[in-house]
C-alpha positions in Angstrom: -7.6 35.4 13.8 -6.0 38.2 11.8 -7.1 38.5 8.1 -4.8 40.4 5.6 -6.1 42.4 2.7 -5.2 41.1 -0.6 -3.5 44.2 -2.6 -4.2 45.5 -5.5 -2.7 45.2 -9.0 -1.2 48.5 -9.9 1.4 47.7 -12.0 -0.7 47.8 -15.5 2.1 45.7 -18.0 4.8 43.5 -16.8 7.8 42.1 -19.6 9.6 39.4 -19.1 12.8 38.2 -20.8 11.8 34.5 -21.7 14.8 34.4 -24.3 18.1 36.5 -25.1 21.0 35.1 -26.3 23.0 34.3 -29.6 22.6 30.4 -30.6 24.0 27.7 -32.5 20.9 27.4 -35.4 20.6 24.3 -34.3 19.5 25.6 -30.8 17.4 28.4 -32.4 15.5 26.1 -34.3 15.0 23.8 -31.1 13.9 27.4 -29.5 11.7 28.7 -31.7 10.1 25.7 -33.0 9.4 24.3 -29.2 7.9 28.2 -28.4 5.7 27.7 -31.9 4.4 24.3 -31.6 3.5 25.1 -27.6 1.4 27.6 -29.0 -0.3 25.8 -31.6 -1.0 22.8 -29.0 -2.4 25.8 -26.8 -4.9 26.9 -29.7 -5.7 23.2 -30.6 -6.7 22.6 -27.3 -8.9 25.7 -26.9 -10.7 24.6 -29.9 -10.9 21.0 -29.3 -12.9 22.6 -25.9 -14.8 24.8 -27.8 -15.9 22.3 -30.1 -16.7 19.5 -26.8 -18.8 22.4 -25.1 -20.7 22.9 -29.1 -19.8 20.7 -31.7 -21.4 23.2 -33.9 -19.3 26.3 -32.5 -17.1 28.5 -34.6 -14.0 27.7 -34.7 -12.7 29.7 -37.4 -10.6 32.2 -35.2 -8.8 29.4 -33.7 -8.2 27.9 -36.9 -7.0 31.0 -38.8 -4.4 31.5 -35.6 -3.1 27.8 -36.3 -2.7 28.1 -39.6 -1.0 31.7 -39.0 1.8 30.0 -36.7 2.3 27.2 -39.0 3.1 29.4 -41.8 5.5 31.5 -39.4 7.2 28.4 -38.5 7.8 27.4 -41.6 9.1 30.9 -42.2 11.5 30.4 -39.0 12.4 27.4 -40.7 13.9 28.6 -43.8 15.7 31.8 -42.0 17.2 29.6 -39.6 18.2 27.3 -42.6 19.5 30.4 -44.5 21.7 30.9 -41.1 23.5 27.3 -41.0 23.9 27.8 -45.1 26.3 31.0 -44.1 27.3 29.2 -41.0 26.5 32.0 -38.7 24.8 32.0 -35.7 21.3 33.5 -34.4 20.4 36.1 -32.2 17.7 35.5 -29.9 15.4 38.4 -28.3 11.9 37.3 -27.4 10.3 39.4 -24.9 6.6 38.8 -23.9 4.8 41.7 -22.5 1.8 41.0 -20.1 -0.9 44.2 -19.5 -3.9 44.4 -17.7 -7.2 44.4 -20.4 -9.1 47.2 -19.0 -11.7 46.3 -21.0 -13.7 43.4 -19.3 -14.2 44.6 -15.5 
């Protein structure tokens, strides 16, 4: 039986285009708000397992980062509002960029 070798990472950062485009700001704010709330759910969860591991754990980080996003959507939410008073459109360009932490070996 032959056995391969797994290879190595040695890329160190990937990016990948999750959005680019111009939209309506009705389809920005269905873009943006779906990307925010995913990522609140995300941090919600994390703590909600945190807190089910040690329901006397700090949760303060994860709270802070919550309530960081909220406030950022709420932010998105009067630009994109601005946008539909001047009935112009929205340009997207979110890029996430993934690297290796070469810290914790």
């Amino acid at each position: 039986m032959e056995t391969k070798e797994l290879t190595k990472i040695e890329k160190k950062t990937q990016k990948i285009q999750l959005v680019k485009g111009a939209f309506t700001p009705s389809e920005a704010s269905h873009v943006i708000m779906s990307l925010i709330d995913e990522k609140i759910n995300f941090h919600k969860i994390q703590r909600l397992q945190k807190w089910e591991g040690n329901y006397k754990s700090d949760t303060v980080d994860l709270d802070n980062r919550i309530t960081q996003l909220i406030k950022e959507k709420e932010i998105a939410r009067a630009f994109i509002a601005d946008s539909i008073s001047q009935n112009r459109n929205l340009n997207i360009n979110g890029i996430i960029e993934i690297s290796i932490d070469e810290t914790n070996n």
